[in-house]
FINU-606988 format. One line per 8 residues: number of its first residue (from 0); their letters; for each residue x, y, z negated of C-alpha. Coordinates in pm, whole numbers, plus 50000, padded with zeros to 5 digits. Example, Ala and Ser with C-alpha at 12.3 -4.5 7.8 and 13.67 -1.06 7.14 Angstrom:
2
0	AS	51230 49550 49220  51367 49894 49286 $
***
This chain:
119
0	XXXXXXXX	05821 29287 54963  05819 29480 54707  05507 29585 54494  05301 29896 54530  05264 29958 54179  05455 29888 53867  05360 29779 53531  05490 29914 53217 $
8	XXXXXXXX	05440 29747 52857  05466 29904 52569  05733 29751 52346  05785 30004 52031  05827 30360 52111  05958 30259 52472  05784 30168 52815  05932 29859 52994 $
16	XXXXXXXX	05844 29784 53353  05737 29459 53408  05920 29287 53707  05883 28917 53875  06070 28760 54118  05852 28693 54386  05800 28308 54511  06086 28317 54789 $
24	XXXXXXXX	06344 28429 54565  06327 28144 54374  06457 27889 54638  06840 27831 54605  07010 28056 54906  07313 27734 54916  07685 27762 54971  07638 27977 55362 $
32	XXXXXXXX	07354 28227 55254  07622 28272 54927  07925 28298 55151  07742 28561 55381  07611 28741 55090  07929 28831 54958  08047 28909 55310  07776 29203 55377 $
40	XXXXXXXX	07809 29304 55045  08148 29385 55110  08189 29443 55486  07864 29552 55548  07726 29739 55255  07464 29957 55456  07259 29636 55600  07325 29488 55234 $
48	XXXXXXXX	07169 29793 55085  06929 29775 55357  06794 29388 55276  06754 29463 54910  06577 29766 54936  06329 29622 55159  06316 29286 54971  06409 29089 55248 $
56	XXXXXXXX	06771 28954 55140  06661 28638 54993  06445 28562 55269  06748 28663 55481  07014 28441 55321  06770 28112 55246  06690 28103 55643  07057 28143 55740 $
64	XXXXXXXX	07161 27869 55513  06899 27639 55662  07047 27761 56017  07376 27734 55893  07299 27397 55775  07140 27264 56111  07402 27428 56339  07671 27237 56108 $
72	XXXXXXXX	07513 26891 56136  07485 26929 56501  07779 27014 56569  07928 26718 56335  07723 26475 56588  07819 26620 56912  08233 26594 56794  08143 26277 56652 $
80	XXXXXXXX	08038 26142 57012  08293 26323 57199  08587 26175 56995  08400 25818 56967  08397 25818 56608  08137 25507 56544  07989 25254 56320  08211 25012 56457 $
88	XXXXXXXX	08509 25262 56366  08332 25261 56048  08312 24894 56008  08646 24793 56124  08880 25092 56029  08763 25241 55721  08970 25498 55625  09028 25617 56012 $
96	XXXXXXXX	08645 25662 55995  08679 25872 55716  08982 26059 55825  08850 26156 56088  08463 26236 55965  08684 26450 55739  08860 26658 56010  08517 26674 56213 $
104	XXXXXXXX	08412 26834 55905  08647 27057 55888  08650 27193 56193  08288 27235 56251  08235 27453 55924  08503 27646 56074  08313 27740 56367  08010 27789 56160 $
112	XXXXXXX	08194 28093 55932  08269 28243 56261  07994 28223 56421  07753 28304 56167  07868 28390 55825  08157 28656 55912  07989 28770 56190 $
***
């Protein structure tokens, strides 16, 4: 949110405003709130615009990464049990496990910049 009122200092012959990032903009946004961030700020400038002017676009982006985030690792678990990738996979057939782990991976973040991030 942004403040009501806004300080000046006097530095010379000149005023300066004095500005802080509030407590929420200080928590890292992570690789999905960046990817969607650059996404509205190009395909969607008027709800970019929007976010900042309210103050809300950190908030915004740090909650869709942790969304992002969840959605991803459940996703990873429900392929993982579909295709019967295991710990005995993993304990027998090491780089199969991994292999495939890898292409789960792949695919899920797939459906998670569909889904949410260019959406």
């Amino acid at each position: 949110m942004l403040p009501k009122y806004i300080w000046y200092e006097r530095i010379g012959d000149y005023y300066i405003p004095v500005l802080t990032l509030s407590s929420e903009e200080q928590c890292p946004i992570g690789k999905w709130g960046r990817m969607h961030r650059d996404y509205i700020k190009e395909h969607r400038p008027i709800l970019f615009n929007d976010l900042i002017l309210s103050g809300h676009l950190w908030v915004y982006l740090v909650d869709l990464n942790e969304q992002a985030q969840e959605r991803l690792d459940s996703i990873m678990e429900q392929m993982k049990v579909a295709e019967g990738v295991t710990e005995e996979l993993k304990r027998t057939q090491q780089m199969e496990w991994v292999r495939r782990c890898n292409n789960i991976h792949n695919r899920a973040e797939e459906i998670i910049l569909q889904e949410m991030i260019y959406s």
